[in-house]
N, C-alpha and C positions, 0 to 999 in steps of 0.2 A: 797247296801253296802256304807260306809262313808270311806273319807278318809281325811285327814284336808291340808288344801292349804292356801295360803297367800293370802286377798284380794290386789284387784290395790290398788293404792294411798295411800299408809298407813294405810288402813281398819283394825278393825279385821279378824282375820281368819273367813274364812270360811268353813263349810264342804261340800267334795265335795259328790256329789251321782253317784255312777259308776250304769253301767249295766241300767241306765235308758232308755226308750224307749218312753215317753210320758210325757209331763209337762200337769197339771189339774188343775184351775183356778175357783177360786171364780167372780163372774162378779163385780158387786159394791162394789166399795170401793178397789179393785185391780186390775182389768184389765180399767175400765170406772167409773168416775168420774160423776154419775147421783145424787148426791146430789143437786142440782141445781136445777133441775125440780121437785125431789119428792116434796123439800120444798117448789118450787110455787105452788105445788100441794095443800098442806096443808094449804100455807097463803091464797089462795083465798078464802079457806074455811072461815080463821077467819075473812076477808073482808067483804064476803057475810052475815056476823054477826055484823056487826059495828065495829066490834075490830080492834085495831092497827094490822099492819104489825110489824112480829117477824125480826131482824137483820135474813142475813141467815144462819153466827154465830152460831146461835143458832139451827138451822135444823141440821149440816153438821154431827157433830159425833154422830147423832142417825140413820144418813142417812142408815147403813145396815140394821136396824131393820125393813124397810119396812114401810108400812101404820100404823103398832103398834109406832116404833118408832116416827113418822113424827107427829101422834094426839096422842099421848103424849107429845112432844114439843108443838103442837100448842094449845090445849086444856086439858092437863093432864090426859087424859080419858086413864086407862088401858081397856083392853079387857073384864073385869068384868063391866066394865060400864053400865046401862041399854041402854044408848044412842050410846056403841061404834060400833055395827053392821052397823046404818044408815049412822055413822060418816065414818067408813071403806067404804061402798059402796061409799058415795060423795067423797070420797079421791082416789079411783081407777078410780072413773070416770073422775077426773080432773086429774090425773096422765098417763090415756089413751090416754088424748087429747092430754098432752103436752110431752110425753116424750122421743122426741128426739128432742127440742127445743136447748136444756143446753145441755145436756148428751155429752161429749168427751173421749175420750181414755187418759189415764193419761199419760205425756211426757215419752218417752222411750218405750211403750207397742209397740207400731208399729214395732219398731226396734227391741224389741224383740223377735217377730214372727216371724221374716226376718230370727233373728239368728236362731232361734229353729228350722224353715223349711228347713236352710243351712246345720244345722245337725246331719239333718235324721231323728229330734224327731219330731213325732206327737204333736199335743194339742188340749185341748177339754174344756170346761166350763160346772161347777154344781154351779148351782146358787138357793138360796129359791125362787126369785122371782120365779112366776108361771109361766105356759107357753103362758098364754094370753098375758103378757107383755114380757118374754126372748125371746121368738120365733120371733115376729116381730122389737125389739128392735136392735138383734143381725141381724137380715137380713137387716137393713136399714143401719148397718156400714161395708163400704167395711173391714173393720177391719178381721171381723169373716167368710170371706169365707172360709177360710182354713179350720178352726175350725171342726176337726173331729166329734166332739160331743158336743150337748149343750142339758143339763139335766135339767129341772126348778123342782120347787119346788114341782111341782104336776106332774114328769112324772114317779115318782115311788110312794109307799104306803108311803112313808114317807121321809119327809125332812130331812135335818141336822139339828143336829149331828147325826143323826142312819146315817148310812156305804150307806145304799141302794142304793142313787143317784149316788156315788162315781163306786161302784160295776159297777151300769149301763151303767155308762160311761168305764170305762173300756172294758168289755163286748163288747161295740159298738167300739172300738177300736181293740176290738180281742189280748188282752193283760191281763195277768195276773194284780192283783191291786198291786205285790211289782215290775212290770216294772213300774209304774207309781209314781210321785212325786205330792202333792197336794202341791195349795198354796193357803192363805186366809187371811183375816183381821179383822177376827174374831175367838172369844175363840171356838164359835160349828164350823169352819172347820177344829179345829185342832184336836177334837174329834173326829168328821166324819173318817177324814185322817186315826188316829190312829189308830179307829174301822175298818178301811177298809185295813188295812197292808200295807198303804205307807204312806213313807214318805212325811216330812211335813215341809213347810214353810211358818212364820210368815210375815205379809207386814205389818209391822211396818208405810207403809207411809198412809195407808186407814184411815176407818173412828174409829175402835175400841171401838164405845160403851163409856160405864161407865167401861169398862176392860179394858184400856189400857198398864195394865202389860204385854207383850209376853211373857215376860223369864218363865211367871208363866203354859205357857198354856202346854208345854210339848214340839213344835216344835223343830225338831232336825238344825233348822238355821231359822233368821232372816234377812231379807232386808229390805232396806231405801227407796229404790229407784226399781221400776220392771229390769234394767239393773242391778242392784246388781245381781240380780238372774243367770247370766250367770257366775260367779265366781263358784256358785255350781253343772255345768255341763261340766265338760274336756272337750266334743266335740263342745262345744259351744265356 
């Protein structure tokens, strides 16, 4: 349920979401700041080729699309490429090596956990990345011991936007998906969200692709900032 409250400091309103029991978390680009490393991951590639080093400017807002994102910045090569498979494996492999070099929690995510564990709410992460990189990425930051549930991109039949991951995580919470509230920084978690019957919030502050509309994606609230996000929970 929604109910509309006044943000602090002058904000627009926000809507609140009653009855919740669990906030759901997109990983990159809203809870951790890994743009940084995916992108050394890609520029050593263009190195290892003679080619200049890209600003990292240029890596950051493709940074949720993954290794598709990152060699498309660094070499234009879609998925149709004849070359982009080889290009994908050298990119995971250099992404494996370094990726908890850079990778930080985005300011305020710590202290948001604090709040949501103060309470009473559960929380959990559905991320595309797979579980070869979520799994050990998220175990290396004291961040995510809480973390009820971390679903990667491969721990169900299909990623977002299809519901599945969202479901699963749920599920492994032992909660219906309308106790749960999804947040993302991208147009497919808002899909996912939708598909999976919770509600949904925009993080405006991620990395957002070539979509950087929200208003457009359908979420029923927007944040700037990850402490925005306790404006939309009473008990927080």
């Amino acid at each position: 349920m929604l109910s509309t409250a006044s943000a602090l400091t002058g904000q627009p309103p926000f809507p609140v979401f009653t009855g919740i029991k669990a906030v759901l978390f997109d990983l990159d680009g809203t809870l951790i700041d890994s743009a940084p490393d995916l992108g050394a991951a890609a520029d050593k590639m263009r190195l290892a080729r003679g080619l200049p080093s890209l600003p990292f400017a240029a890596y950051r807002p493709m940074a949720g699309a993954g290794a598709r994102g990152m060699i498309g910045v660094a070499f234009g090569h879609t998925p149709e490429h004849p070359e982009y498979e080889s290009f994908k494996r050298e990119f995971l492999a250099n992404y494996e090596a370094c990726m908890t070099e850079r990778t930080r929690a985005f300011d305020g995510v710590a202290e948001l956990v604090v709040a949501l564990l103060q309470a009473g709410l559960a929380w959990g992460v559905v991320t595309n990345k797979i579980e070869r990189f979520a799994l050990p990425l998220t175990r290396h930051m004291p961040l995510f011991a809480s973390a009820g549930a971390v679903i990667g991109g491969d721990t169900t039949a299909h990623p977002k936007p299809h519901p599945a991951p969202l479901l699963e995580a749920a599920r492994r919470l032992a909660l219906a998906p309308a106790d749960c509230i999804y947040v993302g920084d991208d147009e497919r978690d808002i899909v996912a969200g939708l598909a999976a019957g919770m509600p949904t919030v925009a993080a405006r502050y991620g990395y957002l692709g070539h979509k950087g509309d929200t208003l457009s994606w359908g979420a029923q609230a927007h944040i700037d900032t990850p402490l925005d996000l306790l404006n939309c929970l009473p008990r927080a």
